[in-house]
N, C-alpha and C positions, 0 to 999 in steps of 0.2 A: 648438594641438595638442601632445599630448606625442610625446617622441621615445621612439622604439624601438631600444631596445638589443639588439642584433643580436649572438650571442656563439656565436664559433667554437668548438668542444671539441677535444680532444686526441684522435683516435680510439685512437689505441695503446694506453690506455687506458679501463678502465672507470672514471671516478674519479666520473662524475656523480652513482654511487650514493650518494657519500659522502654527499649532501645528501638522502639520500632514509632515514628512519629509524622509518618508519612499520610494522609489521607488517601493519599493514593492507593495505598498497598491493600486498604482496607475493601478495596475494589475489587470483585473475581474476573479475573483476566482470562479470558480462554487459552485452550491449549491446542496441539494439535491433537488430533483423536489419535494418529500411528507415526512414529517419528519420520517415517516413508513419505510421508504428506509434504513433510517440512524440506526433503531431500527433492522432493519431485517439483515443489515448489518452487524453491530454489535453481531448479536446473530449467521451468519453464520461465524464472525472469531472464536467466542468463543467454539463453536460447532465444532470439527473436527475430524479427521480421531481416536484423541488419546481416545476420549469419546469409539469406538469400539475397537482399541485395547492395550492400554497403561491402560487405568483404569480398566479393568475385569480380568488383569494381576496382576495388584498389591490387586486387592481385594482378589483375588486367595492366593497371596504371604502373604498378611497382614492380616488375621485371617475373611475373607468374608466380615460381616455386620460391622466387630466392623472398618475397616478402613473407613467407611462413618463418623463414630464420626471426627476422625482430619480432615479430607479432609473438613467438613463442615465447623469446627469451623476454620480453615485458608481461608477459603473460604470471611468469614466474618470479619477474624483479618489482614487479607495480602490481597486477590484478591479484595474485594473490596473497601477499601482504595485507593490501587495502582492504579485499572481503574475509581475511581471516579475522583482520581486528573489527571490522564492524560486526560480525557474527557474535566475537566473545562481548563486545558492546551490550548489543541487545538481548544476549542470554543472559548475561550478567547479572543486569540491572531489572529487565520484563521490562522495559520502559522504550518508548514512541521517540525515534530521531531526536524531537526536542526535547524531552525530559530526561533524556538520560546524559542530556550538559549539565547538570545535574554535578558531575565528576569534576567540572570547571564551570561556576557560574559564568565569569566574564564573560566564556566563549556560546552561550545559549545561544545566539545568534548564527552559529553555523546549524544548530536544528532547523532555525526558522528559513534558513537558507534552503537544506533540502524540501522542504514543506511547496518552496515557492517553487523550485523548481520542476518539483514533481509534480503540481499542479499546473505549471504551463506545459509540461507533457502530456496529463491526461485531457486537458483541452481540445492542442491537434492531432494528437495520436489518435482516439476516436474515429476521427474524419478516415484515417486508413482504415478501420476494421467496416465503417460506410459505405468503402467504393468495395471493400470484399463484398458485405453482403449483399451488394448492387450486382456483382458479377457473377457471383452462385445464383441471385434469382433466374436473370439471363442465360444460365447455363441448361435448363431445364428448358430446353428448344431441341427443335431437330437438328437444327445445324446453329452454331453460336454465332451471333449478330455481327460479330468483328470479321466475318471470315470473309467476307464479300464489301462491296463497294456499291451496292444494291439498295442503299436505303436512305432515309430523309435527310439523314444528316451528312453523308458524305457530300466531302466536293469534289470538283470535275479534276484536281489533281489526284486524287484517289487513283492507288493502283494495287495489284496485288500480281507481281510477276508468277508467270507460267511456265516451267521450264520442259524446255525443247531438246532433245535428245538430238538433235544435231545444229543446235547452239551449245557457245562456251560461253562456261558460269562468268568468266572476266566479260564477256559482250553485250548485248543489250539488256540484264538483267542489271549488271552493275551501273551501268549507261544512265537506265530508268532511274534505279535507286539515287544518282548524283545530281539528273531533273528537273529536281524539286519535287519532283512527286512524294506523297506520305502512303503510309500501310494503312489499310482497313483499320486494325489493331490502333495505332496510333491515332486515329481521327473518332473514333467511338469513345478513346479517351476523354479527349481533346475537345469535341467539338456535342459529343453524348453526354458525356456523364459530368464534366466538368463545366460545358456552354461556355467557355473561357473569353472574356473579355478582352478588351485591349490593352489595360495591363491595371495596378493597384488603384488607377486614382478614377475607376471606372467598375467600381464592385458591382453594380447593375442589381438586379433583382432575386431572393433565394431562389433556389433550383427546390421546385415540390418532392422531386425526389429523392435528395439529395436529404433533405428534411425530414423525409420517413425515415431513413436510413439512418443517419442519429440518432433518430428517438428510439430504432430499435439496437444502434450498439447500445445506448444508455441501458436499456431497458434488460439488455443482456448480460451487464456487467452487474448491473445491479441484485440479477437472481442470484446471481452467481455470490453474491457476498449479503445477501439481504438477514442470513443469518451468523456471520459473521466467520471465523476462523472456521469454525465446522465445516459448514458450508464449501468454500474455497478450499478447503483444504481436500475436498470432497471429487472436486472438479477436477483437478490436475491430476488425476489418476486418469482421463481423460486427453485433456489439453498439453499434458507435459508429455505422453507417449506414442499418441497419432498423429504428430509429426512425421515420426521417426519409420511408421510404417508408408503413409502418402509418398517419404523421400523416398523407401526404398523400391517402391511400386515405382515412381519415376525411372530411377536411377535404372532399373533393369528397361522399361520402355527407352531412355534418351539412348544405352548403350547399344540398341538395337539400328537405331536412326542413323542413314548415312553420314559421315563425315563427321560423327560423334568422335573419334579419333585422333582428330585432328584440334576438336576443342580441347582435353583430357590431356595432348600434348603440351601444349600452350599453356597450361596449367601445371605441370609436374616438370616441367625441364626451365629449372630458369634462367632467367638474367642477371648472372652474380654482378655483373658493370653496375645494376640499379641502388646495389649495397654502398655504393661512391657517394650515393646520394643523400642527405641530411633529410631531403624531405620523404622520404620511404620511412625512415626511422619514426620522424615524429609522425605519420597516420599510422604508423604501425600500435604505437602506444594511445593512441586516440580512439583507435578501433579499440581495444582493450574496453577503455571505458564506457563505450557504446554498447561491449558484448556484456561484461559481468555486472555494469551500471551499481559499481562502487559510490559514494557520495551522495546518491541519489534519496537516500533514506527505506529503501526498498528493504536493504538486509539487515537492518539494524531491527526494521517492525516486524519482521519474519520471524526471525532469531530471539525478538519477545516470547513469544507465543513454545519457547524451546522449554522442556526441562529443563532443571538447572544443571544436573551433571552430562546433558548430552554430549556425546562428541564432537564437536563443531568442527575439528581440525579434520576430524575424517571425511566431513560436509564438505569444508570448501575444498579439500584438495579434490575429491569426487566430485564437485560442480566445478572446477575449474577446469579441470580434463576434460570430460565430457563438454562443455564450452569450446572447448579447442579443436576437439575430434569434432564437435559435429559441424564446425565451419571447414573442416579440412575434408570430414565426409560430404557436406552438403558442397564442399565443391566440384567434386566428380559429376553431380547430378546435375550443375550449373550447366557447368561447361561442356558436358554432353548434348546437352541441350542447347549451347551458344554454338559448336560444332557445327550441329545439324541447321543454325541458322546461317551460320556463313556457309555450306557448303549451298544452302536455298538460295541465297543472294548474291554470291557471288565476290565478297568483301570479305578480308582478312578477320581474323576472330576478332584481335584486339579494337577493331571498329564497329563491331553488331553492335555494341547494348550502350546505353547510356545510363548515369546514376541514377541513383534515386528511386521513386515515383516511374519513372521511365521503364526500368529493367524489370517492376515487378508487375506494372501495370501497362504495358504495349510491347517488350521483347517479348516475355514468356506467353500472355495471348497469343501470340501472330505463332508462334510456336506452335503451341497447343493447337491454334487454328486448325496447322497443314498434319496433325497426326488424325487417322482413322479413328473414327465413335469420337471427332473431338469434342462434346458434349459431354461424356466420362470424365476425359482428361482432366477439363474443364476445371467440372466439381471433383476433384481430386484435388489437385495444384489451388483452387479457392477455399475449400475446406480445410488444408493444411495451411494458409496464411493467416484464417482465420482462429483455430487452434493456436499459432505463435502468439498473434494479435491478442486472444487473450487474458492467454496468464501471463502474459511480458508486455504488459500497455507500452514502448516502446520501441519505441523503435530502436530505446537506448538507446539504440544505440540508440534509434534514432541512432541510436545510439542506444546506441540503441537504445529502446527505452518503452517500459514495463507497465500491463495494464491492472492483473490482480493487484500485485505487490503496491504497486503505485497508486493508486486509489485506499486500499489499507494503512500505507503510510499517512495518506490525507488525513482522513476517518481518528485513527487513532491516536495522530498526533493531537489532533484536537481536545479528542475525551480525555487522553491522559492530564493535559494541562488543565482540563476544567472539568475534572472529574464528578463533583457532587451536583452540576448541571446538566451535562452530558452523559455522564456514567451510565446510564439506566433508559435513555434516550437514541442509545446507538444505532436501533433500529430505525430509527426518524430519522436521525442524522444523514445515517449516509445517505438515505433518499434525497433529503436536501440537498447536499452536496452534490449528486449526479444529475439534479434538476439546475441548480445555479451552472458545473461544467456543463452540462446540454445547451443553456442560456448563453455561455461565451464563446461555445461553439457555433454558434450559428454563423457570424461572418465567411465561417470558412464551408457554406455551402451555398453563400452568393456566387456568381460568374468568374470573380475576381478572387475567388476564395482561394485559388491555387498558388497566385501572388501573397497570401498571406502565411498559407502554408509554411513556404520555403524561406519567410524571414524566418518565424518562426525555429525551421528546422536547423538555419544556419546559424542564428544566434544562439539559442536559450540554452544550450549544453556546454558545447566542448571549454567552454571558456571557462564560466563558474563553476561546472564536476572540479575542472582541475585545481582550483582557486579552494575549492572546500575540503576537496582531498588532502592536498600540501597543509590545509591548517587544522584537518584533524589529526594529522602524522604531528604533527608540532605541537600541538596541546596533551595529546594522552603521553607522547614521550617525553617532554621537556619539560613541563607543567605539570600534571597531574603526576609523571615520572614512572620510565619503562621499570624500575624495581617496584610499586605499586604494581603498576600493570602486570607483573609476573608474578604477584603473588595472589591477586583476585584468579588467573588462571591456576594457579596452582589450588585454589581451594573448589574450584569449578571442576577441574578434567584431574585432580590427583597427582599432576607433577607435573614438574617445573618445565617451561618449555627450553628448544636449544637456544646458546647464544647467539645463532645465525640468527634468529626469530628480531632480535635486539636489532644486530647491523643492519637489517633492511631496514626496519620502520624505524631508526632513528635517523640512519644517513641515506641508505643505496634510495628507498622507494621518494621521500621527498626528494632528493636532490635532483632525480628524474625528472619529477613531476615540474618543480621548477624551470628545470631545463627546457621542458617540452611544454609547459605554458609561455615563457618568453618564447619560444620560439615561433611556435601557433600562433601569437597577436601578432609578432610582426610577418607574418608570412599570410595572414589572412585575406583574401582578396574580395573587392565586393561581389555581392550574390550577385546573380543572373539566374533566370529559369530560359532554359534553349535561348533564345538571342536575343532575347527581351533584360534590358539592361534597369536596374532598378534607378531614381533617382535621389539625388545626395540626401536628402529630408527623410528617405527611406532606414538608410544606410545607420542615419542618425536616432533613429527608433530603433533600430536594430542593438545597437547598442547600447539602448536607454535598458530593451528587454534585457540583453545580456549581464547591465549591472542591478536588476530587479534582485536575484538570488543572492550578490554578492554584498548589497547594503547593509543588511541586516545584521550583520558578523560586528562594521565598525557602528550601528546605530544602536543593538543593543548591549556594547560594552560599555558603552555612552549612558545609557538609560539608567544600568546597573550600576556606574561608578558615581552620579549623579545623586538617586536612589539610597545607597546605603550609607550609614550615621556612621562617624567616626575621623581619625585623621586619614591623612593621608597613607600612613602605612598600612593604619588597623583595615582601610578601603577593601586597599589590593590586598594582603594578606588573606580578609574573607573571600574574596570574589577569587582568588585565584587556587582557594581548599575548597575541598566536597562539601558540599550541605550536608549537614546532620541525619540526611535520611537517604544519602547516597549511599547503598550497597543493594547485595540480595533482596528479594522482596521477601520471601519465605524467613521468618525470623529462626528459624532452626541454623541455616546459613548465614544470618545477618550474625549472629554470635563468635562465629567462625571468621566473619570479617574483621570484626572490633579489633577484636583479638590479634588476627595479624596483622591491622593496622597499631598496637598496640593502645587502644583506642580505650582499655580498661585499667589498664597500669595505674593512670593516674586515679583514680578510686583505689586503688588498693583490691581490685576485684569485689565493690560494693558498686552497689548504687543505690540511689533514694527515689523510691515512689513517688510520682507526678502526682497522683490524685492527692497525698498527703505527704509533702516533702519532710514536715518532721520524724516520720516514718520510717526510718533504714530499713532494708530491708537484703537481706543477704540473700546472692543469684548464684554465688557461684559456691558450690561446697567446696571442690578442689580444681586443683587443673595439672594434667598429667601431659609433659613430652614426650614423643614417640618419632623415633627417627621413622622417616618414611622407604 
C-alpha cells in the first residue's frame, strides 16, 4: 500500500492559492444536485436507441445466445476499463474532454477529437428523435396510418397480408412477402416521412415536416439542459427510468402474442459454430463501444460535475452491468416481438427485421400495427425511443451514441478552454450551439436525407472511438504513467487500486482495441441502404468524415511542438509533463497532489508568494506519514 501524506496548512494564511494557477478553476463549475443524477445519467448514456436495434441485429447475424459469450467478455476486457478510466479522468481533474489533456499537453488533440466527433453525432442523431416525435404525433389517431394501404402515399405494391385460418403460414403469405410487394409500415416510412429520392446526388427539396420536427428535437434538448448540470441532471430521473417500465409493459404484451416463443427461442439457444468466426468477435467488441460510448467525451464531462471523493469504481461497474442486462433484457422484448412477426408472415425469424433505421422504424410499426388499441402501443414503444433518444443522443451506439451527455460535452468543452469569455455566457452558448447543430442538420430532412444519414452512420464512429480509445490507453499509462495514475486514484477513492486495474489498461484493453481496429478497416465494406449502392466519390467522403476526429491528435501535437521555445529535448520533455495546473481543482486536494507527486520536495516544503516573490512565505508547518 502506498502511504498517505497527510499535510497540515497554516491557516493564517491563504498561501494554498500559491499552487493553484489555473483560471480555470476560478470558475464555479456545477455539480450534480444527488449523486443518483450522475448514476442515472450515466446509465441513460449507456442505454440507447442501439440496446433496441443494433444488438438484436447482430444477435440475429451472430449465431443468437452464443454472441452474448464475446459481447460480455469485451464487456469486461474493453468497456469497462475504458469508462472506469475516463470517469476517474474527469472527477479527477472537473475538467471537459479537452482540458483535461492537460495531464499530457502533446496529446490535447485527442480532446479535440472527442469534441468533433461528438458533434457529428449530435448532428444526425437528432434526425432520429425527429422521426420519433413524427410518430407519437401520428399515434394519436384511431387507428395509426402505417396499418393499412389506404392512403396518398402508398403504392399499388402495397400490401398487408391477411391470415386465413385454412392457409399455411409457408403459402401465399410468404409467396406475397417474396413479390415485391412492401408493408404499409415500410412505405409510410419510405415514401411518408422520408419522401425518399433516388439516391444522394438527388437531395430534392426539405420535407416541411420533417423541419418542424427538428426544430422541435432542438428545442427539446435545449430545455432540458438550458440551465445546465441542474437541469439534466433533473431529467434523467425521468428519461433514465421509463424506458425500463415501456419495455416491461411490452415485454408482458409480446409474451402474450402468438409465436412469441419461437422468437425468445432463436434468441437463448445458440449457435456455438458462429464463435469459429473472427467477424462475430470483432462486432461483439464494437457494439461495446456503441453501448457504453467510451472515447466519446461523454463520461469524462459527466464525471466533471462528480465530487471529488465519489466512488466512481462503484459507477462504472453499476453502469456497466446494468448496460449489459438491459440489452440481454431488452432482448426478450425484441424477439418476442420478432416471433410474433414471423409467425404473421410466415418467414423464419432470422429474416423479419433488417438493421438500422429499418428494425426501429417499419419492423416494430407493422408490429405494433397488428396488436389491439394499436394506437396505445404506438405511444408506448414511440415514447420509450424517445426517452432513450434523449439522455443518450446516440445512437452510440449509434453506437450507439448519446444526446444529453453529448451536447454537454460540446457546451463544456468549449467554456472550459475559454473560460473568461464563455464562462458566464453558457446560457447563450448552448443556445448557439443547438441553433448552428439545427443549421447542419437540415440536409438530412431533404428527400435525399436518408442517403446522408447512413454515411454518416457508417463512417463517423466505429473507426475514430477506436483510434482515440487505443491512444488514451497509451498516453495516461505509458506517458503520463500507470504509477501516476494510481496515485491520483488513491488520493481521490482512499486506496490503491488492484493490479489487475494495471494489466488491462496497460496491455489486455489496447492490444484489443488494436486488434479490433485493424481488423474493422480491413473488413469494412462499402454502405448501401436496401439496394441502393452508394457511388465511389461517396465512399471517398465517407472516409474524409471518418478521418475528421482522427486529425486533430497528429495536427495538434504539431501545433504544440512548433509553439513551444526551447531545444529539442526541453520541447518534448514540457509537452509530454503536466501543466503546472494539472491536478484537483479544489485546492484543499490540489495540496495532496503536489505532495504525492512529490512536487514540494524540491522547495524544501516552502514556497514564494506570486504577488511578492521576495516574500517567503512558509505553507507548510509540518508534514505527518500515516500508513493507510
Amino acid at each position: 500500500m502506498l502511504e498517505k501524506t497527510e499535510v497540515v496548512k497554516d491557516t493564517s494564511n491563504d498561501v494554498v492559492s500559491s499552487c493553484e494557477n489555473s483560471s480555470e478553476s476560478k470558475l464555479s463549475r456545477g455539480k450534480w444536485g444527488r449523486q443518483i443524477e450522475f448514476l442515472l445519467s450515466c446509465i441513460g448514456y449507456a442505454v440507447g436507441l442501439g440496446n433496441l436495434w443494433r444488438f438484436p441485429y447482430l444477435c440475429i447475424r451472430n449465431g443468437g445466445g452464443a454472441f452474448l459469450v464475446p459481447y460480455f467478455l469485451f464487456l469486461f476486457l474493453c468497456g469497462l476499463p475504458l469508462f472506469y478510466m475516463e470517469l476517474i479522468l474527469g472527477q479527477f481533474s472537473s475538467l471537459s474532454p479537452v482540458s483535461v489533456w492537460k495531464l499530457c499537453p502533446l496529446f490535447k488533440g485527442i480532446g479535440w477529437g472527442m469534441l468533433i466527433v461528438s458533434g457529428i453525432l449530435c448532428i444526425y442523431y437528432n434526425i432520429i428523435i425527429s422521426w420519433v416525435l413524427y410518430y407519437i404525433g401520428m399515434s394519436f389517431r384511431a387507428e395509426v396510418p402505417w396499418k393499412s394501404c389506404n392512403n396518398p402515399w402508398n403504392t399499388e405494391n402495397c400490401s398487408r397480408p391477411v391470415l386465413d385460418i385454412n392457409e399455411t403460414l409457408s403459402g401465399s403469405l410468404a409467396n406475397a412477402t417474396h413479390q415485391g410487394k412492401t408493408s404499409p409500415a415500410e412505405e409510410f416510412f419510405h415514401f411518408k416521412i422520408l419522401n425518399m429520392s433516388s439516391g444522394i446526388d438527388d437531395l430534392g427539396g426539405i420535407q416541411w415536416q420533417m423541419l418542424l420536427c427538428l426544430l422541435a428535437a432542438w428545442t427539446l434538448v435545449y430545455i432540458c439542459l438550458c440551465k445546465g448540470i441542474k437541469s439534466s441532471g433533473k431529467v434523467v430521473y425521468v428519461t433514465a427510468t421509463v424506458p425500463y417500465l415501456f419495455l416491461t409493459i411490452l415485454l408482458i404484451r409480446g409474451a402474450t402474442l402468438p409465436g412469441s416463443l419461437q422468437g425468445i427461442k432463436f434468441y437463448i439457444i445458440p449457435d456455438w459454430k458462429k464463435l469459429l468466426e473472427f467477424e462475430v468477435w470483432t462486432e461483439a467488441c464494437l457494439q461495446i463501444f456503441y453501448s457504453l460510448g467510451p472515447a466519446w467525451g461523454g463520461l469524462i464531462t459527466m464525471a466533471s460535475y462528480n465530487n471529488f471523493h465519489n466512488n466512481c469504481f462503484r459507477d462504472a461497474l453499476i453502469v456497466c452491468l446494468t448496460c449489459g442486462g438491459t440489452s440481454f433484457y431488452a432482448g426478450f422484448v425484441i424477439f418476442s416481438i420478432i416471433g410474433f412477426m414471423a409467425f404473421e408472415t410466415g418467414l423464419p425469424v432470422g429474416e423479419v427485421i433488417t438493421q438500422g433505421p429499418g428494425l426501429a422504424f417499419i419492423a416494430y410499426p407493422e408490429a405494433v400495427a397488428r396488436l389491439p388499441i394499436s394506437p396505445f402501443w404506438a405511444l408506448c414503444f414511440f415514447l420509450m425511443l424517445l426517452t432513450l433518444g434523449l439522455d443518450s443522443q446516440i445512437v452510440f451506439h449509434l453506437l450507439i451514441f448519446k444526446q444529453f451527455a453529448t451536447l454537454e460535452t460540446l457546451t463544456s468543452g468549449f467554456v472550459d478552454e475559454f473560460p473568461r469569455v464563455l464562462g458566464k455566457r453558457k446560457h447563450l452558448f448552448t443556445f448557439f450551439v443547438c441553433m448552428i447543430m439545427f443549421g447542419l442538420g437540415l440536409p438530412l430532412t431533404t428527400r435525399g436525407g436518408i442517403y446522408i444519414f447512413q454515411i454518416l452512420d457508417w463512417y463517423s464512429a466505429a473507426f475514430s472511438v477506436m483510434v482515440i480509445g487505443f491512444t488514451e490507453c497509451i498516453v495516461v499509462c505509458y506517458i503520463y504513467g500507470i504509477g501516476h495514475f494510481f496515485q491520483d486514484i488513491q488520493i481521490m477513492l482512499f486506496q490503491r487500486p488492484s493490479y489487475v486495474w494495471a494489466i488491462l489498461w496497460c496491455f489486455v484493453t489496447p492490444a484489443i482495441l488494436l486488434v479490433i481496429l485493424i481488423v474493422s478497416v480491413m473488413q469494412l465494406s462499402p454502405p448501401m441502404y436496401g439496394n441502393y449502392v452508394y457511388p465511389w466519390w461517396v465512399q471517398l467522403i465517407g472516409w474524409i468524415i471518418a478521418s475528421l476526429s482522427i486529425i486533430p491528435i497528429p495536427v495538434m501535437a504539431v501545433y504544440k511542438i512548433i509553439t513551444t521555445k526551447g531545444s529539442v529535448y526541453q520541447i518534448f520533455s514540457t509537452l509530454l509533463r503536466p501543466e503546472q495546473d494539472w491536478g484537483p481543482s479544489s485546492e484543499e486536494y490540489r495540496v495532496d497532489y503536489k505532495v504525492s507527486h512529490n512536487w514540494l520536495e524540491r522547495l524544501s516544503f516552502r514556497t514564494v508568494n506570486i504577488l511578492n516573490p521576495s516574500q517567503e512565505v512558509v505553507t507548510l508547518k509540518f508534514v505527518k506519514v500515516v500508513k493507510m
